[in-house]
C-alpha positions, -999 to +999 in steps of 0.1 A: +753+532-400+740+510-375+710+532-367+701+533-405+702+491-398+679+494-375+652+520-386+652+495-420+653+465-398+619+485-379+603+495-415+605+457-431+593+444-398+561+468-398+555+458-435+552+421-429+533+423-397+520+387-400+555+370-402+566+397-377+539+389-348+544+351-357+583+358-352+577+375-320+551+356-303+571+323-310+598+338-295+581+355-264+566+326-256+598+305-258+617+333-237+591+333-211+594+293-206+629+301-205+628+325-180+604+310-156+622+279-157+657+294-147+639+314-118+628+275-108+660+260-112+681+292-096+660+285-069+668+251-063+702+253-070+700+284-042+690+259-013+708+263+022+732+290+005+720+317+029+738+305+057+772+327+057+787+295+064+770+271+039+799+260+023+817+246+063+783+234+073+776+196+070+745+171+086+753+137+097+740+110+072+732+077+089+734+043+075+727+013+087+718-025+072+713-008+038+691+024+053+700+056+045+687+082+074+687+120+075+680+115+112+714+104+137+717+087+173+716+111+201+748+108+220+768+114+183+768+152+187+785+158+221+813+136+210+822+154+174+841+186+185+867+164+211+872+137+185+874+154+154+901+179+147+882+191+119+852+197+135+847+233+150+811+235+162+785+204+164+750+211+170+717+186+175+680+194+164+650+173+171+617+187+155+584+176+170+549+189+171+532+202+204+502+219+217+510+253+227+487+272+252+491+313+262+467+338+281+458+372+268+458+401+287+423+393+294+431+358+311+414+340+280+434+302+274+440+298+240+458+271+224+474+263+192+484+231+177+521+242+161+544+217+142+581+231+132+590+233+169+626+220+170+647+221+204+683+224+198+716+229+211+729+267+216+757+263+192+734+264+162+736+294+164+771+292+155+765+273+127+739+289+112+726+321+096+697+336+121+686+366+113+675+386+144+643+410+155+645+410+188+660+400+220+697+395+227+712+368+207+739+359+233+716+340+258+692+331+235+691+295+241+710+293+265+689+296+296+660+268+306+630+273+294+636+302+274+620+303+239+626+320+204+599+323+181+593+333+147+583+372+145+550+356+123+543+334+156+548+359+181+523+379+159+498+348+160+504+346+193+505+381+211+494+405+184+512+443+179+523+433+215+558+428+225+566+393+228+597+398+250+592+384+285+559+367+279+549+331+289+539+300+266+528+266+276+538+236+256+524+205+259+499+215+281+515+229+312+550+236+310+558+274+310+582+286+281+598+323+284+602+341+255+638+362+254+640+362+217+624+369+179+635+359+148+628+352+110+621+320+098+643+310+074+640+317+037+617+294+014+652+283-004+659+262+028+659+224+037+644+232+069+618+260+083+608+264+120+582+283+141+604+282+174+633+270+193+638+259+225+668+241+243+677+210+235+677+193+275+644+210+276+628+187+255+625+158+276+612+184+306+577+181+278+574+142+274+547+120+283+558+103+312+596+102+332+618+127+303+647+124+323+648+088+322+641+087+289+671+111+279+694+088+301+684+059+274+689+076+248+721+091+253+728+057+257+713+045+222+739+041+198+710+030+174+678+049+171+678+079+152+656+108+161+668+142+155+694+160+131+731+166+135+748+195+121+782+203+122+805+231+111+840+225+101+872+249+103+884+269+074+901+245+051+892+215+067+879+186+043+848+162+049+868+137+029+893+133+056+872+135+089+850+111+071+879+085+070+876+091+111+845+077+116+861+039+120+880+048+144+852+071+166+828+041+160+852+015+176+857+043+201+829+050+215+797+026+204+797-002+233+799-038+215+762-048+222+753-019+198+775-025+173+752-029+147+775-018+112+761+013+115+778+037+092+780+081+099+792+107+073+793+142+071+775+151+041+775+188+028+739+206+037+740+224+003+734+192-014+703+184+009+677+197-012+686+179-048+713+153-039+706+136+000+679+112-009+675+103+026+647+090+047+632+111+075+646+147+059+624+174+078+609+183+048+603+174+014+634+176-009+634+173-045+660+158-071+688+171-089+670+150-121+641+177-121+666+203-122+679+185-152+648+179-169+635+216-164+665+226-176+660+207-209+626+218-210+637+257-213+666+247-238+642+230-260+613+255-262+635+279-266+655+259-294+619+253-310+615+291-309+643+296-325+638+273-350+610+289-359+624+320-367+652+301-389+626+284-412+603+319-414+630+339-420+642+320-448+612+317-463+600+348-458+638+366-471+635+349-505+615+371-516+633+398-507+660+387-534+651+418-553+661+435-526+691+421-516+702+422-552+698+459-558+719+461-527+746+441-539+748+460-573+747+496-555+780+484-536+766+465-504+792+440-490+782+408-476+793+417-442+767+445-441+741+427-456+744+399-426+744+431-401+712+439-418+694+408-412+710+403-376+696+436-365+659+426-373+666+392-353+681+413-328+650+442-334+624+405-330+645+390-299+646+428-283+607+430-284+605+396-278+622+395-245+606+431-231+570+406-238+588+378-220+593+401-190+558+409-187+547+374-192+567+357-167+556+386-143+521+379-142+523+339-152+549+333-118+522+325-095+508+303-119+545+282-117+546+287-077+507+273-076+521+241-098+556+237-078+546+245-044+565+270-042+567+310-033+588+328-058+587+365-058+599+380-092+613+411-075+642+386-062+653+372-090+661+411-106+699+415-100+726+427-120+737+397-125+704+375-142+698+408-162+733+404-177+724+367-183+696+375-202+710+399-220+733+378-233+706+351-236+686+370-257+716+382-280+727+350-282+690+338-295+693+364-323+727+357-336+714+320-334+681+322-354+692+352-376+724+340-386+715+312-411+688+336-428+713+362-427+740+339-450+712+318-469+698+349-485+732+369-490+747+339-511+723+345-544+733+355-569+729+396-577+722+385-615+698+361-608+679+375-577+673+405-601+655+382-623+636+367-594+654+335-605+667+317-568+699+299-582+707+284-546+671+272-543+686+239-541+680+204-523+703+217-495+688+245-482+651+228-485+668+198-471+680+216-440+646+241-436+631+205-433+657+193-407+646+219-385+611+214-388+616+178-381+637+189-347+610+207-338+582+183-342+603+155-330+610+179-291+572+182-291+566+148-296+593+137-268+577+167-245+541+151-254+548+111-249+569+119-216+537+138-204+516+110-211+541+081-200+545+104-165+504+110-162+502+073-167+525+062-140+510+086-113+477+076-122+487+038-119+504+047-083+469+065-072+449+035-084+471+004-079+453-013-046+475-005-012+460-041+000+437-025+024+409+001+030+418+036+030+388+052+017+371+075+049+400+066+076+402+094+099+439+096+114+435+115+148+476+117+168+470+107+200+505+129+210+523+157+194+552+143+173+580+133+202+601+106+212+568+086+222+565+075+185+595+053+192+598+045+227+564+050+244+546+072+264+510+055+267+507+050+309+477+037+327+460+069+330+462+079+293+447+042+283+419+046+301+408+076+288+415+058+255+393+034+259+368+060+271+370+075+241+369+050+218+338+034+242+318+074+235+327+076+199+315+043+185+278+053+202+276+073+169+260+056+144+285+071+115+314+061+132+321+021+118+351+013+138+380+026+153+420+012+161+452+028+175+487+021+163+520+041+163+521+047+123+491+049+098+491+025+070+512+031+039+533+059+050+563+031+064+572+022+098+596+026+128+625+000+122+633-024+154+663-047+161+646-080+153+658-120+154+636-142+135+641-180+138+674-199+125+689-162+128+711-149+156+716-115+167+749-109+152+731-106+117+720-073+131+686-073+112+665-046+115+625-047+105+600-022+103+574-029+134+541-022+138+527-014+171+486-019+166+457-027+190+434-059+184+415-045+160+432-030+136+435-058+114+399-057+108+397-018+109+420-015+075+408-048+062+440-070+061+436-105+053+453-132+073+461-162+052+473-185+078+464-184+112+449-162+133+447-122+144+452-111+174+426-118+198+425-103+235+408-142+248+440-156+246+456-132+277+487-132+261+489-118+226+502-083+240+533-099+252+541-130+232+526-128+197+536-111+165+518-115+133+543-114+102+536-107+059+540-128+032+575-111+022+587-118+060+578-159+057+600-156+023+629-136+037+637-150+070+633-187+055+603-199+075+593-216+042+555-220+037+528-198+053+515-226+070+552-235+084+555-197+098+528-207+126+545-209+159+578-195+149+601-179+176+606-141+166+626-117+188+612-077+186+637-057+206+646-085+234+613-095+237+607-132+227+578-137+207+560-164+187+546-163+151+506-164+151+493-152+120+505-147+090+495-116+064+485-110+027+512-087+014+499-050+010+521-014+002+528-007+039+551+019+021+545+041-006+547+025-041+585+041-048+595+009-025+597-023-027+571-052+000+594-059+021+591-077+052+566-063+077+556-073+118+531-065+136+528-063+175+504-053+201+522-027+221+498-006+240+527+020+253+537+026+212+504+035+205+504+075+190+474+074+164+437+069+161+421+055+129+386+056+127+366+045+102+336+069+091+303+068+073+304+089+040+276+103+047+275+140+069+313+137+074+313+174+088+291+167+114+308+131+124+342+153+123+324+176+151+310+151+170+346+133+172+363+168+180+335+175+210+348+141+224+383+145+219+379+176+235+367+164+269+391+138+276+423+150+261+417+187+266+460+191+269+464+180+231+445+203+201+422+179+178+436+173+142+435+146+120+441+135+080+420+117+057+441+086+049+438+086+010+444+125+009+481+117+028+485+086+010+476+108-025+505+134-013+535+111-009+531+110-049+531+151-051+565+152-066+556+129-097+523+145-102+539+180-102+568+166-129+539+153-150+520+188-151+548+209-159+562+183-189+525+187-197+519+221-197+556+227-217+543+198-240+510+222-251+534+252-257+559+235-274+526+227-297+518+262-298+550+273-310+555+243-340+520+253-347+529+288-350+557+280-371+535+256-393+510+287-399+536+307-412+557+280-433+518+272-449+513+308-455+544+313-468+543+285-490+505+291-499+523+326-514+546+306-533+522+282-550+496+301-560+499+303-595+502+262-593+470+263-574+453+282-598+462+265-627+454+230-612+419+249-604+415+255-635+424+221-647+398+203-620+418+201-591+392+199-562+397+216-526+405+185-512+435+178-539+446+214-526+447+210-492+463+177-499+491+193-520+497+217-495+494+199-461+511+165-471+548+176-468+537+184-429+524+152-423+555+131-436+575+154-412+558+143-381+556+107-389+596+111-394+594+132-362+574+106-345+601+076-354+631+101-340+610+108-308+605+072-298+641+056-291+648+089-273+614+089-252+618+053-245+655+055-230+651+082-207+617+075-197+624+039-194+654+054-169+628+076-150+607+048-144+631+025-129+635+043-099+598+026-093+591-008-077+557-008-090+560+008-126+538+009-161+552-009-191+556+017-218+533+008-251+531+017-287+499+035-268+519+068-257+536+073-292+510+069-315+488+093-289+515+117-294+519+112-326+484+116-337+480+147-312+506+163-330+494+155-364+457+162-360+467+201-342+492+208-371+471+201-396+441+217-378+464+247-379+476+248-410+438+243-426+428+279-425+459+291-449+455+257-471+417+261-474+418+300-483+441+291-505+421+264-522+391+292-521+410+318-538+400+332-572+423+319-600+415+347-626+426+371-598+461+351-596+466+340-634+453+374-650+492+388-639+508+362-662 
């Protein structure tokens, strides 16, 4: 029985091949946005879950005045495991950057600039996952300098060789043994490294005295550098060490660093999609993309679906004949509904094999758009397959069940006659529901394209407040603990200066600064005490460390005041310049009152000299806040220079040759300043394409339904056509009578689709100091898109219809 089902189901399919490939190709193409969404959002939902311990493995989360940091204090780690019952294992990581230097066999230097080195404590390995290639994992780490790298470093490195034993020299001359190889960590992970080294060997590399730097800072209850993980025993809760943290802060942070800072172990599962913190090691994304992805693949999929519901219908009415012949020779009802479920499973089948194919070859595509490096091959396991199995089953019952009952409920007597008693209001009614559904998703999938575009083209081309157009950031240092606490000595600012002196000879380089930061990207926050505050308020302010002429470098205007200027002997010790939003915050009432202000950065008392225009210091997801600016010449970690736009390759080369000579320790690299600033917005711009690209196929498929619906109802109204032809009707009364139903829908469509598209993007945007107002603009552009491709598409059926021959249609009659 069933096999006769499906050989019929396989014969009517084959007859209507122009309903059939519509049915499929709607349907593949749904399937496949399915399916390439779910490998996105398995992915993301997969994060940190290698670990064989993910689910005991937690990272501090820091908090203080209102901050929320991924990064934790220094001296917090050794203190976990003898205060916290719960605790089992406690680990620290501090990621920085460093120029690397080895020798070939040859005795040929060469030298690497390599970011992702992180130094860390030998009980990571206890708490996470490593998987090993060589070397023995019981000492890794565990002796000084002693290195493990990545097997694709040690292959950068050293070639087929073995990397066992050999030498590397960070930071220009300290040696590094190699005693182990491993593989970096998946892509599904929050953090990715190219080597590790022991944690007390990282101050042996710093600029200047490490160990006395290491003695402040495991004094430093405040500054927060580096990551702290922490694995918890078998049944322990976070929830109740959590409720600790009171009592270890009372413990053991001395009183004059008791700043209400704030520590929590947060779960390192939830990193990826749920952290939100500052200074993660790498870009996370949001458990609201996850969400609107997932939508996305539920509602192509539903406007698949739909399709085949209204083409079915239409296309099974005239198959009354049929189904009345059946009925009379004995058919029950339950068999005819098995009949018309096994084509919608036959179309879903064929459907899904096309799907597979599809999503193979259009993955990339989805990794080039999402940044990501999906592999297909992972994603096959017996457990997906099952899913979409029973995804695909479940798509058949669902868009061949209402067909299946619709058609099955005429009358025998009547269906004989080719009279179609139940062609009432109810089932037109709810053939048009589903056509409105589907415009109204594509219209909502359209306008939340367009609102999204809009925004991330208002955050590239809203004004940051200064110049960032051909700025050349050059790092002075690898990323280290010199960002915060300085490493710049006597020796290093001379040949600075000499630097600087050499390279503004060329005539296409226009000016040049130092700071510790480049604009736009944030700042380090520093205890501060502004006048009519005291320390007890505990403020903390972002601070800018910057040479005398950086003001004029980026372009910053001072309102009140003046810059710094080196004639007065003083500035680099005394004088801060302060924003507009600092005057307002701290109560120094008008710009002009701000002059001469007492302002305390870090103990250091200070006066106000200058006051600044507001501009983003920090990217446009954040509020101007308040922002101070100091000349501290041992803080300073970055170069901006200024270049010509003219033969930028060459002025790069030039700049490189002189970099060379005088800092021959540290590689030369540098960013263009609007490319980084550009980046920070990556996210947004990557949710706008894929709503985008979704939007166009959500098109495709209303458009393929549309095609069919006008054929089908082309077929229907023939005879009408003719005889209005014959009565004077003109083609344009034709394709009027034909296309108008459509174009009621959309409107209809377009007033469901605007409440909803105004809510949730109205939601989306308030996450955004600096946001767009949403218009009548996007809707009626989405709306008219939508209306001008429909009836684009149905033209070709509605015009050969109006073109057909009416003695060839009437002479039947």
């Amino acid at each position: 029985m069933l096999k006769n089902y499906f050989k019929v189901a396989i014969r009517n399919l084959l007859r209507h091949k122009a309903y059939s490939l519509i049915n499929i190709l709607g349907l593949s193409i749904g399937l496949t946005c399915c399916l390439l969404l779910f490998i996105y959002v398995q992915d993301e939902l997969s994060y940190d879950k290698f670990h064989t311990k993910s689910e005991r493995i937690y990272r501090l989360k820091y908090e203080i005045n209102g901050f929320n940091l991924a990064r934790s204090p220094l001296p917090i780690a050794p203190n976990l495991v003898s205060f916290f019952p719960e605790v089992e294992k406690a680990a620290r990581m501090y990621n920085r950057d460093a120029s690397v230097e080895i020798v070939d066999q040859a005795g040929n230097k060469k030298q690497f600039e390599e970011g992702r080195i992180f130094f860390a404590d030998s009980s990571i390995q206890d708490i996470f996952t490593f998987e090993y290639v060589a070397g023995d994992p019981a000492s890794m780490l565990r002796n000084p300098f002693s290195v493990v790298l990545t097997d694709e470093v040690a292959e950068k490195y050293f070639g087929n060789e073995n990397a066992i034993g050999k030498t590397i020299y960070l930071a220009g001359n300290h040696p590094f043994n190699v005693t182990g190889i491993i593989k970096d960590f998946p892509s599904a992970s929050h953090v990715h490294f190219s080597m590790i080294a022991p944690f007390d060997n990282l101050f042996d590399i710093e600029q200047g005295n490490g160990q006395e730097l290491k003695q402040r800072l495991n004094q430093n209850w405040v500054a927060s550098h580096l990551y702290t993980y922490a694995l918890l025993k078998e049944g322990e809760s976070a929830e109740t060490a959590n409720a600790r943290f009171e009592a270890f802060y009372d413990k053991f942070v001395p009183e004059n660093l008791k700043l209400g800072q704030k520590w929590s172990f947060f779960p390192m599962s939830d990193t990826r999609l749920y952290a939100n913190l500052a200074a993660d090691p790498e870009p996370v994304s949001s458990i609201t993309f996850v969400y609107i992805f997932s939508a996305i693949a539920i509602l192509t999929l539903l406007i698949a679906c739909i399709n085949f519901i209204n083409l079915s219908t239409a296309k099974s009415l005239q198959r009354t004949k049929e189904i009345g012949m059946r009925k009379v020779l004995g058919a029950w009802k339950t068999q005819l509904v098995i009949q018309f479920l096994g084509e919608s499973l036959v179309v879903s089948l064929v459907a899904a094999f096309i799907a597979c194919g599809l999503s193979f070859y259009l993955l990339p595509a989805l990794n080039t758009l999402t940044d990501k490096e999906l592999l297909f091959g992972d994603f096959i396991t017996a457990s997906n397959a099952l899913m979409f199995l029973a995804l695909v089953v479940t798509t058949a019952i669902a868009a061949g069940l209402y067909p299946a009952f619709f058609v099955t409920k005429i009358d025998p007597a009547n269906s004989l006659k080719g009279i179609l008693s139940n062609k009432g209001k109810a089932g037109l009614s709810f053939r048009k529901v589903l056509v409105i559904v589907q415009f109204t998703v594509s219209i909502i999938l359209i306008s939340g394209g367009i609102i999204v575009y809009q925004q991330v083209n208002f955050m590239r081309n809203r004004p940051m407040g200064f110049e960032k157009d051909f700025i050349i950031n050059v790092p002075l240092f690898s990323n280290n603990f010199n960002n915060a606490f300085g490493g710049v000595e006597g020796d290093m600012r001379q040949r600075m200066n000499t630097f600087e002196d050499e390279m503004m000879r060329s005539p296409n380089v226009l000016a040049s600064t130092l700071s510790d930061n480049p604009l736009g990207l944030g700042s380090v926050y520093r205890p501060v005490v502004p006048d009519g505050h005291t320390r007890e308020e505990n403020i903390i302010a972002p601070v800018l460390s910057v040479d005398y002429d950086f003001i004029d470098t980026y372009g910053l205007n001072v309102v009140t005041g003046r810059a710094f200027d080196k004639s007065f002997g003083t500035d680099h010790l005394n004088a801060v310049l302060v924003n507009e939003s600092a005057v307002k915050d701290y109560g120094f009432g008008s710009n002009e009152e701000a002059i001469g202000k007492k302002f305390t950065v870090e103990g250091n008392d200070c006066q106000v000299v200058g006051v600044i225009k507001d501009f983003h210091f920090m990217t446009l997801q954040q509020p101007i806040g308040p922002l101070v600016f100091r000349v501290s010449v041992a803080n300073f970690t970055m170069f901006s220079i200024k270049v010509h736009q003219q033969n930028l390759p060459a002025t790069i080369a030039g700049i490189e040759e002189i970099w060379t000579r005088h800092f021959p320790e540290k590689a030369f690299e540098y960013s263009f300043l609007d490319e980084t600033l550009a980046s920070s917005y990556r996210n947004e711009e990557r949710l706008g394409k894929i709503v985008g690209y979704f939007a166009g196929i959500a098109i495709l498929i209303s458009c393929l339904g549309s095609y069919g619906l006008i054929m089908f109802l082309a077929q229907q109204k023939m005879k009408e056509i003719s005889i209005r032809k014959v009565l004077g009707a003109t083609i344009g009364n034709i394709i009027l009578l034909l296309s108008k139903g459509f174009a009621l829908l959309v409107l209809l469509s377009l007033l469901i689709a605007v409440p909803v598209v105004y809510y949730f993007m109205d939601g989306w945007l308030s996450d955004f100091s600096f946001r767009i107002n949403i218009g009548p603009g996007s809707f009626l552009l989405a709306g008219g898109l939508t209306l001008l491709i429909v009836g684009l598409t149905i033209s070709y059926q509605a015009i050969k219809a109006a073109y057909s021959n009416p003695v060839s249609t009437l002479r039947n009659e």
